[in-house]
LOFILO-780507 format. One record per residue (C-alpha): chain; x, z, y. Coordinates in steps of 0.25 Angstrom, whole numbers. Example, Ala and Ser with C-alpha at 12.3 -4.5 7.8 and 13.67 -1.06 7.14 Angstrom:
2
+---+-------+-------+-------+
! c !    px !    pz !    py !
+---+-------+-------+-------+
! A !    49 !    31 !   -18 !
! A !    55 !    29 !    -4 !
+---+-------+-------+-------+
//
This chain:
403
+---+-------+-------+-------+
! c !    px !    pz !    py !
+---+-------+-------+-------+
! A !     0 !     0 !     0 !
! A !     5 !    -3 !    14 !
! A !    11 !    11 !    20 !
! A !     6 !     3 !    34 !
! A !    -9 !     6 !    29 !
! A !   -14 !    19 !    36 !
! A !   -16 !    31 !    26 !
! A !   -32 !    30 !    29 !
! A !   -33 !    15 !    24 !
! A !   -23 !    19 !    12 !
! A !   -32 !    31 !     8 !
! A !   -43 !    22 !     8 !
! A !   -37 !    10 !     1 !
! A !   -32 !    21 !   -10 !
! A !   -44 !    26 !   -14 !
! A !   -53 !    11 !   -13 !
! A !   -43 !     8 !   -24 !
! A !   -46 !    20 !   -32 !
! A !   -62 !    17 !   -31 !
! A !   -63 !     9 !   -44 !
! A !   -54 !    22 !   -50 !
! A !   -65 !    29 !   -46 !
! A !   -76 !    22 !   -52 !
! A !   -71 !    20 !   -66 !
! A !   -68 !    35 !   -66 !
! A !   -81 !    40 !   -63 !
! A !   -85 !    29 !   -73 !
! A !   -77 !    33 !   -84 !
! A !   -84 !    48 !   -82 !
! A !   -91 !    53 !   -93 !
! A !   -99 !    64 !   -82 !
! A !  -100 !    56 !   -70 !
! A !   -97 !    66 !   -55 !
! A !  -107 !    70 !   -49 !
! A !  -104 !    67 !   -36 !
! A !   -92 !    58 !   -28 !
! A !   -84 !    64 !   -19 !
! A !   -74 !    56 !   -12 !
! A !   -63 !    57 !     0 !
! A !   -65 !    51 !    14 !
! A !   -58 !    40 !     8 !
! A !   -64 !    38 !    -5 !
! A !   -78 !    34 !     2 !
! A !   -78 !    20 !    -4 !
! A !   -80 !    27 !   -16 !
! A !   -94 !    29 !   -13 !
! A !  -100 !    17 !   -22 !
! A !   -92 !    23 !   -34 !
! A !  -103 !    36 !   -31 !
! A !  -114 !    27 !   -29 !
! A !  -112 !    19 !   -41 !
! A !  -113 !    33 !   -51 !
! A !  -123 !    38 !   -41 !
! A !  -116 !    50 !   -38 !
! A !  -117 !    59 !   -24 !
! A !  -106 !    54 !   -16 !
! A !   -97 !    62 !    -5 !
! A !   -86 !    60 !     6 !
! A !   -76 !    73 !     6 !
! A !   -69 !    73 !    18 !
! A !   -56 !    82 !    18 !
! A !   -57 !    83 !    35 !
! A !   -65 !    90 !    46 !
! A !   -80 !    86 !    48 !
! A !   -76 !    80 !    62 !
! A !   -68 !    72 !    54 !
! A !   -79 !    67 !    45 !
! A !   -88 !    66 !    58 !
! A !   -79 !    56 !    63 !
! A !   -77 !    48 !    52 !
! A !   -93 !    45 !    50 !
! A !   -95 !    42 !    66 !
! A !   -82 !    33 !    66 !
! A !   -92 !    22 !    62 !
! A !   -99 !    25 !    73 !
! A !   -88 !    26 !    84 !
! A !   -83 !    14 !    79 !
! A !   -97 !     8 !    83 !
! A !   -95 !    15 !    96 !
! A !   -81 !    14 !   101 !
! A !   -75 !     0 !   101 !
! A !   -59 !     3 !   105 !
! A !   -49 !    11 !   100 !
! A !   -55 !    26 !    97 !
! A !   -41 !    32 !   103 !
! A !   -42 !    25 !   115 !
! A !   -57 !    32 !   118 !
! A !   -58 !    39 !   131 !
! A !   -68 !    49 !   125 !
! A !   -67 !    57 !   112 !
! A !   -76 !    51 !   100 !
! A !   -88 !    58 !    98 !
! A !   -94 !    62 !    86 !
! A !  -109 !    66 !    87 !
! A !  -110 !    82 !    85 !
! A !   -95 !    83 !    83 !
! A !   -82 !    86 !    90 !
! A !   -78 !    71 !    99 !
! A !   -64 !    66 !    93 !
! A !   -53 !    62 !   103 !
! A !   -49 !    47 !   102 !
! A !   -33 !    53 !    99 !
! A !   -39 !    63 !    87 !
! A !   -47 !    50 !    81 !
! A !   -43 !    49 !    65 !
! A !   -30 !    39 !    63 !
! A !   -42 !    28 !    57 !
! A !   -48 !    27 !    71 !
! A !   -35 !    24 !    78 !
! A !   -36 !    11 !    75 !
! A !   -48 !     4 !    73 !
! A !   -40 !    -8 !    68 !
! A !   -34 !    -1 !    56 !
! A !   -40 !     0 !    43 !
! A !   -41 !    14 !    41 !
! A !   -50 !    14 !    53 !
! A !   -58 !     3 !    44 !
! A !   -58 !    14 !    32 !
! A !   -62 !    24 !    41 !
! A !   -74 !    19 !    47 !
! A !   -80 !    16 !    31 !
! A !   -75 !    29 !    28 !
! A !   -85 !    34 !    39 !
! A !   -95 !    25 !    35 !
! A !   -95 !    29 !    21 !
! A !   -95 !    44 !    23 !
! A !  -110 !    40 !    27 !
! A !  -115 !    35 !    14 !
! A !  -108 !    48 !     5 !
! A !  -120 !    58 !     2 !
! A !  -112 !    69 !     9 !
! A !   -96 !    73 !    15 !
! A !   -87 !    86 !    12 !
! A !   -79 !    90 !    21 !
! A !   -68 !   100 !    21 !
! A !   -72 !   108 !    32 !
! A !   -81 !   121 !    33 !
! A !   -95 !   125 !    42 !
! A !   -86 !   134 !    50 !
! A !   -75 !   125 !    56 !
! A !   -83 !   112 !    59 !
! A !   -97 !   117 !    62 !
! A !  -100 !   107 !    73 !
! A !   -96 !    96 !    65 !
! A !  -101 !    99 !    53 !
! A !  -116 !   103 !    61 !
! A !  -115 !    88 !    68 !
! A !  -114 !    82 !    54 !
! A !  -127 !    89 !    50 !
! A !  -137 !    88 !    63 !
! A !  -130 !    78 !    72 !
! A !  -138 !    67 !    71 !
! A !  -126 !    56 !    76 !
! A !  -118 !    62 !    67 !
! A !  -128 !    61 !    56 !
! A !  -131 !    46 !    60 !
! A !  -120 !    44 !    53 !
! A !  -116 !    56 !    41 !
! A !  -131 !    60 !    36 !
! A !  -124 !    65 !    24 !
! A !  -120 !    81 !    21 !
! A !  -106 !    84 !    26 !
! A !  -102 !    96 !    17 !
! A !   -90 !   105 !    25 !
! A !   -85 !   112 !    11 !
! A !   -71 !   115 !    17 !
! A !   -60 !   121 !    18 !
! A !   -54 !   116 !     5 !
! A !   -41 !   118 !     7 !
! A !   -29 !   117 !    -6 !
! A !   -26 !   130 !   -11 !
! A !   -13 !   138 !   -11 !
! A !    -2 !   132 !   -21 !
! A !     8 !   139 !   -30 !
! A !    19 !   145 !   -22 !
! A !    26 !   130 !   -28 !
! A !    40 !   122 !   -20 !
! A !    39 !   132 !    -6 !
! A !    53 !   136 !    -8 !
! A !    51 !   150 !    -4 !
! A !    42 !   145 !     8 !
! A !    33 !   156 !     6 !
! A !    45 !   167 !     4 !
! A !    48 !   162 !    18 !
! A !    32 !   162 !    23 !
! A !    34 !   176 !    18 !
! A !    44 !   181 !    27 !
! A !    39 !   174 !    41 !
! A !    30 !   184 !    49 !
! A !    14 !   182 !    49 !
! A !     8 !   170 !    55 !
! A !    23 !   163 !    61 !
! A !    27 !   152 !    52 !
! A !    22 !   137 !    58 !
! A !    19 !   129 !    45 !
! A !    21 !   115 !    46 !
! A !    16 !   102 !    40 !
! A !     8 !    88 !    43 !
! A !     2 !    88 !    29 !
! A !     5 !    79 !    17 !
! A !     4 !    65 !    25 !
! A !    10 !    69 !    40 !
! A !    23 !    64 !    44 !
! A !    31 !    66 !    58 !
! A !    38 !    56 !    65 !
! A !    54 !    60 !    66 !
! A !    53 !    64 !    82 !
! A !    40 !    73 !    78 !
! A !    48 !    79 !    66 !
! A !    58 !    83 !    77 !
! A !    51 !    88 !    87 !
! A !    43 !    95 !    79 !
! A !    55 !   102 !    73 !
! A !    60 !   106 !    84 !
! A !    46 !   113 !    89 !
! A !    45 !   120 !    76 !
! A !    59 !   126 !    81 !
! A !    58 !   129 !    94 !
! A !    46 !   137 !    93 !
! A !    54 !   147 !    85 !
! A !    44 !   147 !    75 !
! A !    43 !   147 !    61 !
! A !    37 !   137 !    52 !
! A !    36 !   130 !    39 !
! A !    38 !   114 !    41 !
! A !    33 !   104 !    31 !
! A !    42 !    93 !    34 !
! A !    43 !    78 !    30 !
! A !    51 !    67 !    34 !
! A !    46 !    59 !    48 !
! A !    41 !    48 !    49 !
! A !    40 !    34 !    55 !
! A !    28 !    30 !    53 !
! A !    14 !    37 !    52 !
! A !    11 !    51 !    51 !
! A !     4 !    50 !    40 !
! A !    16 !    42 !    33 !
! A !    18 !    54 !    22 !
! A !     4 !    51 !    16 !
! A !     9 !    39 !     6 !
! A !    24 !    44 !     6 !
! A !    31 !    46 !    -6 !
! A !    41 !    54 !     0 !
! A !    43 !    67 !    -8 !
! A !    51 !    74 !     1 !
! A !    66 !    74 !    -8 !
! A !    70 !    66 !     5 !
! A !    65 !    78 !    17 !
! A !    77 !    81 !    22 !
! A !    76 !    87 !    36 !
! A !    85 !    76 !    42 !
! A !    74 !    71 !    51 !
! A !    73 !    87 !    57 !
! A !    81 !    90 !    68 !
! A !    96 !    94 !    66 !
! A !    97 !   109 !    63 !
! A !    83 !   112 !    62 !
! A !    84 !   116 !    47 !
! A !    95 !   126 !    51 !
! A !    90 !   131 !    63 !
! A !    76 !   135 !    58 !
! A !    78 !   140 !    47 !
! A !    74 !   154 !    47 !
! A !    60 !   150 !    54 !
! A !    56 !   138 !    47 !
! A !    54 !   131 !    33 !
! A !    55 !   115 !    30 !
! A !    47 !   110 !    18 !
! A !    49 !    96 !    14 !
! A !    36 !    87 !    13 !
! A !    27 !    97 !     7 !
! A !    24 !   112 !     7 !
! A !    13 !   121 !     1 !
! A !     4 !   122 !    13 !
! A !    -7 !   130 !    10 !
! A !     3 !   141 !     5 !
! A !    10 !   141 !    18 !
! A !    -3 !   141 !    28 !
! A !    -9 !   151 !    19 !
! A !     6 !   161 !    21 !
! A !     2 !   172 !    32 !
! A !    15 !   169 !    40 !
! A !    10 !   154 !    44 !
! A !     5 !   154 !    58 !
! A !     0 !   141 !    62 !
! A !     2 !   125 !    55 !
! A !     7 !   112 !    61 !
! A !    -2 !   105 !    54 !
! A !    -5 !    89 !    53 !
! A !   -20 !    92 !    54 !
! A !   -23 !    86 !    40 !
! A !   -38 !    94 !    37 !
! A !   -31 !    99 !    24 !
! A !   -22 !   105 !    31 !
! A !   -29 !   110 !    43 !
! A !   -40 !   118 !    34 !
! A !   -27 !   122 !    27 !
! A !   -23 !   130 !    41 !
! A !   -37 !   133 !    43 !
! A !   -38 !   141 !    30 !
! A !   -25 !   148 !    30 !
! A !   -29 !   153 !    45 !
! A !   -15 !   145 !    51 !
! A !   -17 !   139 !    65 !
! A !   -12 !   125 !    68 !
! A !    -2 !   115 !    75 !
! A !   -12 !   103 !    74 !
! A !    -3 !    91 !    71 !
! A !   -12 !    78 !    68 !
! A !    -5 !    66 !    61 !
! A !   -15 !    57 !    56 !
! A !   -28 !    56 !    51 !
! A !   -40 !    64 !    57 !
! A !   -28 !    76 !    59 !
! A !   -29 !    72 !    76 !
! A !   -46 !    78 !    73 !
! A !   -40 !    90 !    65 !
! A !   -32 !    93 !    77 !
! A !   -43 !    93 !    86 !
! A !   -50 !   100 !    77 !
! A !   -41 !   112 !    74 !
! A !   -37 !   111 !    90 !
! A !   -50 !   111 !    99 !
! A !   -62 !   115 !    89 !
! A !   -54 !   127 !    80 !
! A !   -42 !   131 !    91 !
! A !   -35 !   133 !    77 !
! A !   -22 !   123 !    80 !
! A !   -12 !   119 !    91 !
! A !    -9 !   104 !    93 !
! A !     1 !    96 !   102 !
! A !    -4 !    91 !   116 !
! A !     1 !    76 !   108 !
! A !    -7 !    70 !    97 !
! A !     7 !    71 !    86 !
! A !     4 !    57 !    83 !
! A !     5 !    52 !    97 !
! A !    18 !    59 !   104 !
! A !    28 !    68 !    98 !
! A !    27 !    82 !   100 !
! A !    39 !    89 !   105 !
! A !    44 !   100 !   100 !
! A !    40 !   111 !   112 !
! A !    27 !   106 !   111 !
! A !    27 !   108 !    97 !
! A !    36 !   122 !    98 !
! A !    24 !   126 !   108 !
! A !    16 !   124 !    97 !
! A !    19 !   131 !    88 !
! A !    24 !   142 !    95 !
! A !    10 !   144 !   100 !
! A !     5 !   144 !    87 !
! A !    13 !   154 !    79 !
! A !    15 !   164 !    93 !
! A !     6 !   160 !   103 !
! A !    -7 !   168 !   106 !
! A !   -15 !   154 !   105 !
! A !    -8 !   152 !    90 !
! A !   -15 !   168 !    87 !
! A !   -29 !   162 !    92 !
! A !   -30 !   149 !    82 !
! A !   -23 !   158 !    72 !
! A !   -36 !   168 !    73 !
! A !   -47 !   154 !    74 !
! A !   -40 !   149 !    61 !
! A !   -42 !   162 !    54 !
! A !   -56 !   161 !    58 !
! A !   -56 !   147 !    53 !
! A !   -50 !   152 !    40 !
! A !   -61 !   162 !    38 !
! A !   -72 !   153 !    39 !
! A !   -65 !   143 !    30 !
! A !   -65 !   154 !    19 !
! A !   -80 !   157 !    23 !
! A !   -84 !   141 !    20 !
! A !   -79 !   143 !     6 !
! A !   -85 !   156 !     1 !
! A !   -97 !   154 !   -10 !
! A !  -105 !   165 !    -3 !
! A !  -107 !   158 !    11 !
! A !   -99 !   150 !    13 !
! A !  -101 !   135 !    20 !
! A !   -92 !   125 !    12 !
! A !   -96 !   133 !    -1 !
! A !  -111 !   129 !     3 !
! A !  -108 !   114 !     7 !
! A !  -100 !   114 !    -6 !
! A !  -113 !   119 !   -14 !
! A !  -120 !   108 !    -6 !
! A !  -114 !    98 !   -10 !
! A !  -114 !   101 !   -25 !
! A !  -129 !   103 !   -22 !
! A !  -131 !    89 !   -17 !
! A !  -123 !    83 !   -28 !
! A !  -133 !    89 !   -38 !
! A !  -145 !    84 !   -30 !
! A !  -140 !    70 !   -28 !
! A !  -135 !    68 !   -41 !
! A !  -149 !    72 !   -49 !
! A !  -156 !    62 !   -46 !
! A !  -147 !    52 !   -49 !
! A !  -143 !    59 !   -64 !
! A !  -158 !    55 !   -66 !
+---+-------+-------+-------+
//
């Protein structure tokens, strides 16, 4: 496959090859599924369900205001003839938070590329499934999630249920390849150690890499850095590399920085166990990419954020975890449009781990964290509900058709 070819098209083309694998599996079932639950990209799977008439679903690993936009694109598409980053006024979604022109997903940055194409069906076919699940709770998007139920320009569009059944998060691993991370997590002081990582796709160009590395310094804080090779190209290069990381030496850091910080920061190379360190009492905040795994990650381990958007629909996380939680920081630049220098970024996370203002979006996200357990609990809880729901339609729509 062309590397050229953005990683929504490629995500899309990947799994319209897999359909016919699809088919022939559920036909070689001796107990046919009950239902078909398919990725935001698996929607062209939705004949396969009609054709074993079974109850069909979108599951949709992002925020509700996310999944608001993707069903009204069609619409502004309709609406807005030129380039949607070269609006003066922010997109608006009926019932729902407007998006900024720079915070638009990567599909609508060109309405000439493909995965624009994919991503108006995409929003298209969301329509025609009998309901969505979303990895989001009652609690941190209610406005949303209340627009999806009683707007009516909202329901023009999505009649079907939305079913917030989040935060489904990975669990902890076993204490495997940390190297003695955690015996070092151990001896830093509550709440004082910056963890660091763009996720499994992100990449940072060389200039970023340095100036980044330089912020992390000068703020005389200390931190765990999840650190890969930079790049030239996209940020989100890493996605379809096969790099394993025997080559990541710290060559492209600046000269000395290994020596100099090495009693108040950590280096791992390409991977680290992530939810074993947010969950360790002495992280204090995350410079995060903004991927939703990762932000619901934060959310649920009570760690503030540095909101670093790559790609994707990370710029809306941003937004999201900046103006409607006040849980995370974020640079005055969008990273994907200017470097950030390092005072900006030695501000930052200074701010974060010290600052009265890092304390105040530390106490909203153990708020946050609460509610998120609260979703989940069997007695009362919201997502419990949805997810009960669900299970309930399933049964309802698939009796008729078992007659």
């Amino acid at each position: 496959m062309n590397p050229s070819i953005q990683v929504v098209t490629r995500l899309c083309m990947m799994m319209r090859e897999a359909l016919p694998l699809i088919s022939s599996a559920i036909a070689s079932m001796d107990c046919k599924p009950d239902a078909l639950i398919v990725d935001l990209f698996g929607t062209e799977a939705l004949p396969i369900a009609l054709e074993y008439n079974l109850p069909k679903y979108v599951y949709v690993p992002s925020t509700a205001w996310f999944t608001a936009l993707t069903v009204y694109c069609p619409v502004l598409d309709g609406e807005i003839k030129g380039p949607y980053v070269d609006e003066p006024d922010c997109l608006k979604i009926p019932g729902c938070k407007s998006v900024r022109p720079v915070d638009v997903v990567d599909p609508m940055l060109s309405r000439d590329d493909q995965q624009y194409v994919e991503y108006l069906r995409q929003g298209r076919e969301f329509t025609l499934f009998d309901g969505i699940l979303l990895n989001s709770w009652e609690n941190l998007e209610s406005k949303t999630l209340e627009a999806f139920r009683e707007n009516e320009g909202l329901r023009s569009v999505m009649t079907a249920p939305v079913y917030p059944i989040g935060p489904l998060t990975r669990p902890m691993e076993p204490e495997v390849l940390e190297n003695g991370l955690m015996d070092w997590l151990d001896k830093q002081p509550s709440q004082s150690v910056l963890f660091v990582s763009f996720g499994s796709g992100g990449l940072l160009s060389a200039d970023q890499m340095t100036e980044l590395a330089w912020g992390l310094e000068l703020s005389q804080q200390r931190f765990i850095w999840v650190v890969r090779p930079p790049t030239s190209g996209r940020s989100d290069d890493a996605f379809f590399s096969r790099d394993d990381g025997s080559q990541g030496s710290p060559g492209y850091l600046p000269p000395g920085f290994l020596t100099r910080n090495r009693n108040t920061g950590i280096l791992i190379p390409m991977w680290g166990p992530q939810v074993n360190i947010l969950s360790h009492p002495s992280i204090g905040g995350f410079l995060s990419h903004c991927g939703w795994n990762s932000t619901l990650e934060s959310i649920v381990s009570g760690v503030p954020m540095i909101a670093w958007p790559l790609y994707a629909e990370q710029r809306m996380n941003a937004a999201f975890l900046t103006e409607e939680l006040g849980v995370a920081l974020r640079p005055e630049e969008l990273p994907t449009r200017k470097v950030v220098g390092r005072e900006e970024i030695e501000k930052l996370v200074w701010t974060l781990i010290q600052d009265e203002v890092g304390q105040v979006m530390r106490d909203k996200v153990r708020r946050l964290k609460i509610t998120a357990a609260d979703a989940l609990s069997r007695i009362s809880g919201s997502s419990y509900k949805y997810m009960t729901q669900i299970l309930s339609d399933i049964r309802d729509k698939r009796a008729p058709m078992m007659k």
